[in-house]
TIDO-340214 format. One line per field, with one value per residue: residue number from 0; x, y, z of N, C-alpha, C, O, CB in turn. Coordinates in Angstrom, 1 decimal. Each point is the difference from the previous one (the first is absolute). Glycine has a CB too. Layout:
k [NUM;...] $
n_xx [X;...] $
n_yy [Y;...] $
n_zz [Z;...] $
ca_xx [X;...] $
ca_yy [Y;...] $
ca_zz [Z;...] $
c_xx [X;...] $
c_yy [Y;...] $
c_zz [Z;...] $
o_xx [X;...] $
o_yy [Y;...] $
o_zz [Z;...] $
cb_xx [X;...] $
cb_yy [Y;...] $
cb_zz [Z;...] $
This chain:
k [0;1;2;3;4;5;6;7;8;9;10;11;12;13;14;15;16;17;18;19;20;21;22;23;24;25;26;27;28;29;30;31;32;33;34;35;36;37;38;39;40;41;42;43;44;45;46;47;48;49;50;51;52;53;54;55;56;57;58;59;60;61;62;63;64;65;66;67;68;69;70;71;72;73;74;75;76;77;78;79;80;81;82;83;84;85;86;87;88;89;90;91;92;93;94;95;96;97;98;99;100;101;102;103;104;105;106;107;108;109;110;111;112;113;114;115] $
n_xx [-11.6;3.0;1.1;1.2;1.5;-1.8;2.7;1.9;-1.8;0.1;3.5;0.4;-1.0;2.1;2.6;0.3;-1.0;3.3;1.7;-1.2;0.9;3.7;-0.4;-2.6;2.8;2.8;-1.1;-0.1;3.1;-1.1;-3.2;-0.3;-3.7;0.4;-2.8;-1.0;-2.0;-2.1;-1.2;-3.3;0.4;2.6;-3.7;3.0;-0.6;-0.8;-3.1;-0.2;1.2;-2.8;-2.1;1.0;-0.2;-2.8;-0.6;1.4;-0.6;3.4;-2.3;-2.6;2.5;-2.5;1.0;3.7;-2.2;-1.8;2.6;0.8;-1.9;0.5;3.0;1.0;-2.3;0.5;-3.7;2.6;-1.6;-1.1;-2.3;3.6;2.9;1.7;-0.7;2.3;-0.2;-1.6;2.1;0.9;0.2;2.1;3.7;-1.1;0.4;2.9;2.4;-1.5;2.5;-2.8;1.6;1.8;-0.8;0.3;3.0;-1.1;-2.1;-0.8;-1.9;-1.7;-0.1;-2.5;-1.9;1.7;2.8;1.5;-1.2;3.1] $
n_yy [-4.7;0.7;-3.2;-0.5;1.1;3.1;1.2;-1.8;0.1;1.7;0.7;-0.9;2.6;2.4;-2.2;0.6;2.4;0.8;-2.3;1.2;2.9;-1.9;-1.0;3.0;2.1;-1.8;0.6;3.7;0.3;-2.4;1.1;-2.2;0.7;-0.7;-1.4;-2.2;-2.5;0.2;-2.6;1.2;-3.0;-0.4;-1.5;-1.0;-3.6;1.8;-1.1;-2.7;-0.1;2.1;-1.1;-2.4;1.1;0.3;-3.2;2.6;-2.5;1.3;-0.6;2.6;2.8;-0.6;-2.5;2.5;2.5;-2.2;-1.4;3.0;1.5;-2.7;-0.1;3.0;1.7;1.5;0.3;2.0;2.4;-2.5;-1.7;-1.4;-1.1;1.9;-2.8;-0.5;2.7;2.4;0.3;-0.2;2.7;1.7;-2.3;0.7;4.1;-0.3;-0.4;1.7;2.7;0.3;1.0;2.2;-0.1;-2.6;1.5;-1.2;-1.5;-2.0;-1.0;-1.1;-3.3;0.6;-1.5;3.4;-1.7;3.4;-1.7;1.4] $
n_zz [17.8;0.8;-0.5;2.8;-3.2;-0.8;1.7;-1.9;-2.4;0.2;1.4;-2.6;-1.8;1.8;-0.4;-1.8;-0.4;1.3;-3.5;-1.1;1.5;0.2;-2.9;-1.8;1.5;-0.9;-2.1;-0.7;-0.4;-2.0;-1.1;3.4;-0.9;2.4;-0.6;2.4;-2.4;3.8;-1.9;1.7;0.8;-2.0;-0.1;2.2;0.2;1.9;0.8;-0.1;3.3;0.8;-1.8;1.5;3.2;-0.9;-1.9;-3.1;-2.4;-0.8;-2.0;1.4;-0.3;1.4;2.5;0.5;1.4;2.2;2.0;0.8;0.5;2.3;0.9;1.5;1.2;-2.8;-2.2;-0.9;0.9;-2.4;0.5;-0.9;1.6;-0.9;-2.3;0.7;-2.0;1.8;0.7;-3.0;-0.9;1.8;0.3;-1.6;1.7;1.2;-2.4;-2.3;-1.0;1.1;2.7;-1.8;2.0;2.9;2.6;2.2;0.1;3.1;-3.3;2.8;-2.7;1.7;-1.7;0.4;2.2;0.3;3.6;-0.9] $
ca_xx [0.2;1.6;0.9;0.9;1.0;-0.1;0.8;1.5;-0.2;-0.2;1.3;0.9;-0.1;0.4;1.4;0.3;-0.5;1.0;1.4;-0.1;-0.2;1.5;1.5;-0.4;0.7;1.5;0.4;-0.9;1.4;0.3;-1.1;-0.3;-1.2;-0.4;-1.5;-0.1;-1.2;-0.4;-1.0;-1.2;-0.3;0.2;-0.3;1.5;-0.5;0.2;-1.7;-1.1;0.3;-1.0;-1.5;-0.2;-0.2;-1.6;-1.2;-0.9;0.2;0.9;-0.1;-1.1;0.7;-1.0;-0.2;1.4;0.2;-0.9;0.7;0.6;-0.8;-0.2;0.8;1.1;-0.5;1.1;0.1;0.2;-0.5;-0.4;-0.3;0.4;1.4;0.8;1.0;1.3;0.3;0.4;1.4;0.8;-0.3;0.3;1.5;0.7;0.0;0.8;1.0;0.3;0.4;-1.2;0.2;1.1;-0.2;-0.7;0.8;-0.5;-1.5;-0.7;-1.3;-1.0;-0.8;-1.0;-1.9;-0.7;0.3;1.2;-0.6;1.0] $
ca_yy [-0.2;0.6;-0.6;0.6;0.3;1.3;1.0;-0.1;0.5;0.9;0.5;-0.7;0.7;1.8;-0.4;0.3;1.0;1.6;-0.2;0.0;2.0;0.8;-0.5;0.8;1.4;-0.7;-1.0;0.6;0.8;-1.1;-0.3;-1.5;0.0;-0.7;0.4;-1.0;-0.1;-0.5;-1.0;0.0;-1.6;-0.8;-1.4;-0.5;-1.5;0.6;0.6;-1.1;-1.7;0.5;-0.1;-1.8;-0.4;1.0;-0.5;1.0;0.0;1.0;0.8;0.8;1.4;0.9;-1.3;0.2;1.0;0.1;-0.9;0.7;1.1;-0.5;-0.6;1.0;1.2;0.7;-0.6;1.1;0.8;-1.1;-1.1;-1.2;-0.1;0.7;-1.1;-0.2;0.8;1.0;0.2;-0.2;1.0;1.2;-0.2;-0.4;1.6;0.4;-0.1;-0.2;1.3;1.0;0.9;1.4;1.3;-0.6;-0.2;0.3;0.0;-1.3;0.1;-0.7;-0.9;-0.2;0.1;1.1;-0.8;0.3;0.4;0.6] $
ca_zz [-1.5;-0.9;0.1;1.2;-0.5;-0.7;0.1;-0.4;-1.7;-0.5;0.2;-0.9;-1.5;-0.4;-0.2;-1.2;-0.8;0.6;-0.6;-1.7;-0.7;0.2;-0.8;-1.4;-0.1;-0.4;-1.2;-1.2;-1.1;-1.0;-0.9;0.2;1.0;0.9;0.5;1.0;-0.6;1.4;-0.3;0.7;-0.1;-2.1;-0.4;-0.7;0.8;1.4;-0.4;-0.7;1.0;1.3;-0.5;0.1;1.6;0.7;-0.4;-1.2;-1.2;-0.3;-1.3;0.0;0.6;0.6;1.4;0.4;0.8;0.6;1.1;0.7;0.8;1.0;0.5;0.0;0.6;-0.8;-1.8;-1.1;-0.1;-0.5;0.8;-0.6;-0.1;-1.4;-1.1;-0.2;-0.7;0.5;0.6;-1.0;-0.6;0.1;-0.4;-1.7;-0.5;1.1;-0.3;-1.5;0.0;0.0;1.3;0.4;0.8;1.2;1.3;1.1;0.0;0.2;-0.7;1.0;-0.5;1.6;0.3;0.9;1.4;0.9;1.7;1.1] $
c_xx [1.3;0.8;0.8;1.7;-0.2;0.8;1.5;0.0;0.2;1.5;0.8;-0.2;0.4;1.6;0.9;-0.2;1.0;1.6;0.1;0.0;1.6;1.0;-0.8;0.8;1.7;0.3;-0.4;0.9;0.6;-1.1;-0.3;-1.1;0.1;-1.5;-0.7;-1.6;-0.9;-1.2;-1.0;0.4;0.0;-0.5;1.2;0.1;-0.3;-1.8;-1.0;0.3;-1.0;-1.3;-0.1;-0.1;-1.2;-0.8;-0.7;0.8;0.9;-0.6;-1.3;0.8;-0.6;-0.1;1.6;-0.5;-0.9;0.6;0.9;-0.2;-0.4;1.3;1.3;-0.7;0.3;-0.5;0.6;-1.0;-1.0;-0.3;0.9;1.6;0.9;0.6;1.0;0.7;-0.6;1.2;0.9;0.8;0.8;1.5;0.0;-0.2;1.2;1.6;0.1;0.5;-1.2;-0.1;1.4;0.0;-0.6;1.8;-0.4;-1.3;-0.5;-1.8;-0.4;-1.2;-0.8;-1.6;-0.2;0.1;1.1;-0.8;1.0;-0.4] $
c_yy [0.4;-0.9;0.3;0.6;1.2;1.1;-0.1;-0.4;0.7;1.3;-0.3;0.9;2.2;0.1;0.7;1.0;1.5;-0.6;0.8;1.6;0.1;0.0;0.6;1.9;-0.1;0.1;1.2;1.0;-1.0;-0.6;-1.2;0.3;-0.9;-0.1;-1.4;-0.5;-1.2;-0.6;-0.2;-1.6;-0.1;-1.7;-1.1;-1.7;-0.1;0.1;-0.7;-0.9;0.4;0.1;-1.5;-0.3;0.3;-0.5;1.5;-0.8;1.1;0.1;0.6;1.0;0.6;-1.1;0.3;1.2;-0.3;-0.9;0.9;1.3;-0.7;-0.5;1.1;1.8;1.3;-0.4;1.4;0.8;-1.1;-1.4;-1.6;0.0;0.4;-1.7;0.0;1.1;1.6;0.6;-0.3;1.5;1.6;-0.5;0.3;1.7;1.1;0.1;0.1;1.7;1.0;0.6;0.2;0.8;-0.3;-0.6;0.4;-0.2;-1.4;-0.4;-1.5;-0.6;-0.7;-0.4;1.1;-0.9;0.6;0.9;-0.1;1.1] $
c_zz [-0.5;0.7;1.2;-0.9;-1.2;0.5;-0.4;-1.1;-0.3;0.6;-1.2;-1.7;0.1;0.0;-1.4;-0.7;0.3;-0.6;-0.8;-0.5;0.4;-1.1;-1.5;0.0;0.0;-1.1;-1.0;-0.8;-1.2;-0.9;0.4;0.5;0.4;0.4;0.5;-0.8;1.5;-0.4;1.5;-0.2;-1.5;0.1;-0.3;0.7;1.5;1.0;-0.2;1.2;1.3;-0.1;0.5;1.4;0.6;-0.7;-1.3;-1.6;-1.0;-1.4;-0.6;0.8;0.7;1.5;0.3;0.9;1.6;1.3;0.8;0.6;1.9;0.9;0.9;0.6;-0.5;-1.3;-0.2;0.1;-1.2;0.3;-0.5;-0.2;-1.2;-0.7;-0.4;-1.2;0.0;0.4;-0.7;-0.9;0.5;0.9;-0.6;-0.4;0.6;-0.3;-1.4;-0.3;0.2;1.4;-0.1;0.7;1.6;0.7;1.1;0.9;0.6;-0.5;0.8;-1.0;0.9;0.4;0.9;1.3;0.7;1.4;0.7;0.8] $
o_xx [0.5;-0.1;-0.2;0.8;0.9;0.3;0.7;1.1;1.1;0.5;0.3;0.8;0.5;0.7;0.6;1.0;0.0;0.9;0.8;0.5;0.6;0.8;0.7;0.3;0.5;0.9;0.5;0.0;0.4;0.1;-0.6;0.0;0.6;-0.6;0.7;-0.8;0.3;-0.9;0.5;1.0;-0.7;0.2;0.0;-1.1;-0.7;-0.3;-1.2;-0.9;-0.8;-0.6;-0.6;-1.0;-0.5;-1.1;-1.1;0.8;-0.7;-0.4;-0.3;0.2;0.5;0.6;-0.1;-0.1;0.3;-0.4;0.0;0.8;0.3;-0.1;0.7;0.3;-0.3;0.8;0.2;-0.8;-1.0;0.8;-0.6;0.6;-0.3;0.1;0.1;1.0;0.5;0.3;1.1;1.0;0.5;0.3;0.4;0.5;0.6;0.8;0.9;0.1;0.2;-0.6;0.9;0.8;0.0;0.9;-0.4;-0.1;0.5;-1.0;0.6;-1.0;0.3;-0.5;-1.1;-1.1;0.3;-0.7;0.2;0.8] $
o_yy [-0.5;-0.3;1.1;0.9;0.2;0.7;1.0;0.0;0.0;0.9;0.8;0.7;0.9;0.7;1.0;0.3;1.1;0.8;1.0;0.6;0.8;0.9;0.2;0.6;0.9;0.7;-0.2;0.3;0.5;-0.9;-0.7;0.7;-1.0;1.0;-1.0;0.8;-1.1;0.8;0.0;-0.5;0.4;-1.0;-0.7;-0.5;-0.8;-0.6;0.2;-0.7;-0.7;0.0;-0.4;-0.5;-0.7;0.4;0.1;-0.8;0.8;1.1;-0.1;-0.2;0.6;0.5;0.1;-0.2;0.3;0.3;0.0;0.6;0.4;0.2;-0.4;0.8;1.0;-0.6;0.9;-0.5;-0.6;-0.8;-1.1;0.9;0.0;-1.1;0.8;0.5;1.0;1.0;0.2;0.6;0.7;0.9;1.2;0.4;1.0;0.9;-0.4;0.8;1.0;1.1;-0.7;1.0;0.8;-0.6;1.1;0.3;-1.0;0.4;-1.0;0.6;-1.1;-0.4;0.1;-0.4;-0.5;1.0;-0.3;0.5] $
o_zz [-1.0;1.2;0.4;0.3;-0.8;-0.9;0.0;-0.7;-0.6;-0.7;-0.9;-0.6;-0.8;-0.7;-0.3;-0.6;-0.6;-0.1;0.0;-1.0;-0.8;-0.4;-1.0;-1.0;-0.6;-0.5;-1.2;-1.2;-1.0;-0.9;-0.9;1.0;-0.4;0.3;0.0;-0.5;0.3;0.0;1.1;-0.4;-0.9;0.8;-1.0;0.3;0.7;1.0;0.4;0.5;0.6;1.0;1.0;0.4;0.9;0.4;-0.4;-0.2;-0.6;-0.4;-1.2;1.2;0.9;1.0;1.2;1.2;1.2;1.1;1.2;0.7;1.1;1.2;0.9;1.0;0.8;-0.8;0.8;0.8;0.4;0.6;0.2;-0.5;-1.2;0.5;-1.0;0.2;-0.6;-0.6;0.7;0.1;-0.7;0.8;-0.1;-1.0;-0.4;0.4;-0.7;0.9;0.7;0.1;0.2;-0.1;0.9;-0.5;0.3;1.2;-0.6;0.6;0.4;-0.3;0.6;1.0;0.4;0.5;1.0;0.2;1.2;0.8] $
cb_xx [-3.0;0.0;-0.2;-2.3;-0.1;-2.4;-2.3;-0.2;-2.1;-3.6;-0.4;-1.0;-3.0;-3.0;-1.6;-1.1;-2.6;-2.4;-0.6;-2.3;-3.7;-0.9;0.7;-3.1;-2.8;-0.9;-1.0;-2.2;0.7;1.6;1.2;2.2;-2.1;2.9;-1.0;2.6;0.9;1.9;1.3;-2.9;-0.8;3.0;-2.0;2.7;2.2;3.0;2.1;0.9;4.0;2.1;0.3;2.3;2.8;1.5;0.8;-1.0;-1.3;2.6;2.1;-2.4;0.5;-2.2;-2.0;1.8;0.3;-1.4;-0.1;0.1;-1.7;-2.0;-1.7;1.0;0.3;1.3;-2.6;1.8;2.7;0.2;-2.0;-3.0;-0.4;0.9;-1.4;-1.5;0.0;-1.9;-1.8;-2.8;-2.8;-3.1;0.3;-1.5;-3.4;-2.7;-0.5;-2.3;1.7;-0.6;-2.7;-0.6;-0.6;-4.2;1.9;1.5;-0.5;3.0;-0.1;1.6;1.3;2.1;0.5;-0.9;-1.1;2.7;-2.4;0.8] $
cb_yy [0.7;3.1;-1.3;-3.1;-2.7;-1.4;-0.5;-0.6;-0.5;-2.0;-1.0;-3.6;-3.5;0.7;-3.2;-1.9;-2.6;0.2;-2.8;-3.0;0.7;-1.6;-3.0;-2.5;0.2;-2.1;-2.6;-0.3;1.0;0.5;2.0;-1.9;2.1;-0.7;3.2;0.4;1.5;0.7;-1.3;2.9;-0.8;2.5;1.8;3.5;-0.1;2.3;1.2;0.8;0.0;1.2;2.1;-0.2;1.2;1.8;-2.0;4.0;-2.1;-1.6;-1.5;-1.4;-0.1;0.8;-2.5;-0.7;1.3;0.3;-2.2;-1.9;0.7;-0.5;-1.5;-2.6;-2.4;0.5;-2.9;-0.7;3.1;2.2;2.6;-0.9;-1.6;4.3;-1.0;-3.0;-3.4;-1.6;-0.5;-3.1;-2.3;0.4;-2.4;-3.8;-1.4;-2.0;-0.7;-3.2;-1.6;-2.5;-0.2;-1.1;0.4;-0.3;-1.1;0.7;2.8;-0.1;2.5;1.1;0.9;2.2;-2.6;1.8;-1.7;-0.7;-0.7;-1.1] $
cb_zz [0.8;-1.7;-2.7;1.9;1.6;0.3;1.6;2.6;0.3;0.6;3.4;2.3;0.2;2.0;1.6;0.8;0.8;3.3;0.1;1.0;1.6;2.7;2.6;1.1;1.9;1.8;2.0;2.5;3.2;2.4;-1.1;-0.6;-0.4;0.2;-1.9;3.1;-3.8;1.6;-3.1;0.1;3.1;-1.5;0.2;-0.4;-2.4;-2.2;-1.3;-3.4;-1.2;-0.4;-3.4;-2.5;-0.5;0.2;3.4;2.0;1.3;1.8;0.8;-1.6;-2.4;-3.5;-2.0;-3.3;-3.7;-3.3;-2.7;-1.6;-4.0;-2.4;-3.0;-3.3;0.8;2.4;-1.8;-2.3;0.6;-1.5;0.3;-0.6;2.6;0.7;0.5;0.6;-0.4;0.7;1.2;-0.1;0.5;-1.1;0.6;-0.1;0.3;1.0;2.6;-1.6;-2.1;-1.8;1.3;-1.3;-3.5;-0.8;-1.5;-2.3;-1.6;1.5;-3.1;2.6;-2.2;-0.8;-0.4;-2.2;-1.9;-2.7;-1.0;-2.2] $
């Protein structure tokens, strides 16, 4: 059931998550944050087109997660796919002024699915 291409995924994203903390400790004498926002299963097209190939129904978050539990083997803790603005929300906080004080940090928009 797990993916084969799950270990170079998930490489790929910590990856990222070890740039972002280096160049947030670079950058932070100049007050430039850096921080990483690691999205779980989103209800994005990507997700829906792969629902549509398998015969599920994307636009039910709960029958989306439930496909990829079956399909992958890896659902959310939450039983139901996340939503585009979810993941919006906690950008738009990220770059907005109200975070002053956040660097470095990788926030995990996930349903509770981080299997790294």
């Amino acid at each position: 059931r797990q993916s084969t291409r799950l270990p170079a995924y998930t490489a790929a994203k910590a990856a990222v998550t070890s740039v972002s903390k280096n160049l947030s400790l670079l950058l932070a004498k100049d007050e430039i944050m850096v921080n990483v926002v690691s999205p779980g299963s989103i209800s994005s097209e990507a997700l829906l087109a792969w629902a549509d190939s398998v015969g599920v129904d994307g636009a039910d978050p709960y029958r989306l997660m439930s496909a990829i539990d079956e399909h992958f083997g890896h659902p959310a803790h939450l039983p139901r796919a996340g939503l585009p603005h979810e993941i919006g929300a906690v950008a738009a906080f990220l770059a907005s002024k109200r975070n002053s004080y956040m660097t470095g940090a990788n926030v995990n928009v996930d349903g509770g699915s981080d299997f790294v």
